[in-house]
C-alpha angles and dihedrals in degrees: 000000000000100000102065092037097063086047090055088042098044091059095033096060088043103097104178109084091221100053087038097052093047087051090055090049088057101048087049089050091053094041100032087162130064131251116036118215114204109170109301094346131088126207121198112184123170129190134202143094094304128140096203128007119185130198107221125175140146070268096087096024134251111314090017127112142164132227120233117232106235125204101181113330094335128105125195148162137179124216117185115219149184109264099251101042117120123175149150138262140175116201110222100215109190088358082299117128112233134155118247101283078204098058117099095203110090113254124244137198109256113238085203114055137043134195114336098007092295119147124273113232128163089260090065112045098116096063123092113297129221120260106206144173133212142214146171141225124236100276109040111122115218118215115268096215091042104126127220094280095177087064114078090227103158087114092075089039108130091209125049149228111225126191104226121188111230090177136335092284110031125062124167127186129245129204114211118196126235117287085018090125096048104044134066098222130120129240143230101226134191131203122226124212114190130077102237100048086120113007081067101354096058086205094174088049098045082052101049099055099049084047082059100044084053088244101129130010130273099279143174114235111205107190109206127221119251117205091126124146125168107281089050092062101079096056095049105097087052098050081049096055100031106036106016109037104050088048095058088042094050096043097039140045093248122151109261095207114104087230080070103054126080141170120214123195150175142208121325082003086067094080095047091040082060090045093061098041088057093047096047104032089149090066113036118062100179139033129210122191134161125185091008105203104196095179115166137023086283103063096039097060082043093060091039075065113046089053081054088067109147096201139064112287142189117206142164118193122179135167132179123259086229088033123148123320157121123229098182084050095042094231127131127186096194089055083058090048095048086048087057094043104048088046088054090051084064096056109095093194095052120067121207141202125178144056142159115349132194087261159103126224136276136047093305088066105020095066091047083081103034088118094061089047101042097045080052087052103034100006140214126300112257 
């Protein structure tokens, strides 16, 4: 990338602190945005009154980072990347997580990390969460019916999330689709296991949208509680099909037919999302999971069952070609997710859809692709 590297040796050969600071004005005067993308390779620089700064993304994997090199009081570093890739990245300044100040895109909270890169189970959600940036390389392509997602525009949304009240203590939310309240027909719905679907997934959003660009059918969103912890996971499937089911079914024009009823699923939910499928095989039809992370003896016995199914399944798997894993601790989430694939391949009865995609992990990259997993689960109009 010889732009930016007659910029970095410019400023490195320049020994004086006055000449070389005017030189790194200039060159963040010329590149006022980070990173810079010079052909297949990505430069991230920061500035600023920092001892240390760190680079750290689902690139390099969870617990993993990368120094930046520094000249003066700026900081860089250059990754070189397939075309298409686009993925996601926090700079810890001083060991403290912040997005890229120099990053136009607005910053989110990962859904996926905590702290210093560790891993973001349910256990630990109370810990300090990952601010993070993305960015894209040239020829990622962005989907055309994504809404404004930075905007909080569920007032002008046609459909509707509703908070319905399974018990006293238990309440779950709903998403209705637009000209549900004025219509008789009956609706495909999916149930959604995960607690951020749409506190940073913006599932409804995300569902409305493709309902409106004619991408998915009209379809109900039932958004689950999750105050699981381990001894409640056995008894899942059986507070699904006895408490939560037939109170949907009863309170909302859902399809009753099991072809017409699908779970979706991310991350460390997929396991438990395949655990009910297997269970209650006489209710799902159809199975959506993205990043997988089938992590212990347990899921993965979990997952060695669900590709046995012995009726007709719908399913879409996907994983990121830069998904969740840990090279210094030689595991890999996305081994574990092309296991599952390629055994549910063999299934004659189980139909599959999915694969590697150009991505990372977490909300800001899973709903980029809700399109492809809800027209596999609900389908498209005719």
């Amino acid at each position: 990338a010889p732009g930016f590297a007659r910029w970095i040796d410019a400023i490195e050969q320049e020994q004086e602190a006055g000449p070389r600071r005017q030189l790194i004005d200039e060159f963040v005067a010329a590149n006022p945005r980070s990173p810079v993308i010079e052909e297949n390779i990505a430069h991230f620089f920061y500035r600023g009154p920092a001892r240390d700064v760190a680079l750290a993304s689902p690139l390099f994997g969870s617990r993993q980072e990368r120094q930046m090199q520094r000249v003066g009081d700026l900081f860089y570093y250059a990754i070189q990347l397939p075309n298409d890739q686009r993925a996601d990245y926090s700079l810890f300044v001083d060991f403290a997580s912040q997005a890229d100040p120099r990053n136009p895109r607005p910053a989110f909270e990962s859904a996926v990390f905590i702290d210093q890169m560790e891993i973001r189970l349910a256990t630990t959600r109370d810990c300090d969460p990952v601010w993070m940036s993305w960015f894209a390389m040239p020829d990622w392509k962005s989907p055309g019916w994504l809404p404004d997602l930075e905007l909080d525009d569920r007032h002008a949304m046609a459909g509707r999330t509703v908070e319905y009240a399974l018990s006293e203590n238990s309440r779950l939310d709903v998403y209705l689709p637009p000209g549900y309240a004025e219509g008789t027909q009956r609706y495909p719905v999916v149930y959604v296991l995960g607690p951020d679907a749409r506190s940073l997934g913006r599932l409804d959003s995300v569902a409305e949208s493709l309902i409106r660009t004619a991408r998915i059918s009209p379809c109900l969103l039932v958004f689950l509680p999750q105050k699981l912890g381990e001894p409640d996971i056995l008894q899942y499937p059986a507070y699904l099909t006895g408490n939560v089911i037939p109170a949907i079914d009863q309170e909302f024009r859902t399809h009753p037919d099991r072809e017409q009823r699908a779970i979706l699923a991310t991350g460390f939910y997929a396991p438990l999302a395949m655990y009910v499928a297997t269970e209650c095989q006489q209710f799902f039809g159809a199975t959506g999971l993205q990043s997988p992370y089938i992590l212990g003896a347990s899921a993965e016995q979990v997952a060695e069952k669900f590709a046995r199914l012995d009726r007709e399944h719908r399913v879409y798997c996907e994983w990121g070609r830069f998904d969740l894993h840990c090279p210094t601790e030689n595991w890999d989430m996305r081994r574990s997710a092309e296991k599952l694939f390629q055994a549910i391949q063999q299934n004659q009865g189980m139909s599959i859809q999915g694969g590697t995609v150009n991505d990372t992990t977490g909300w800001q990259s899973w709903r980029l692709r809700m399109d492809r997993v809800l027209s596999v689960l609900v389908g498209k109009p005719e």
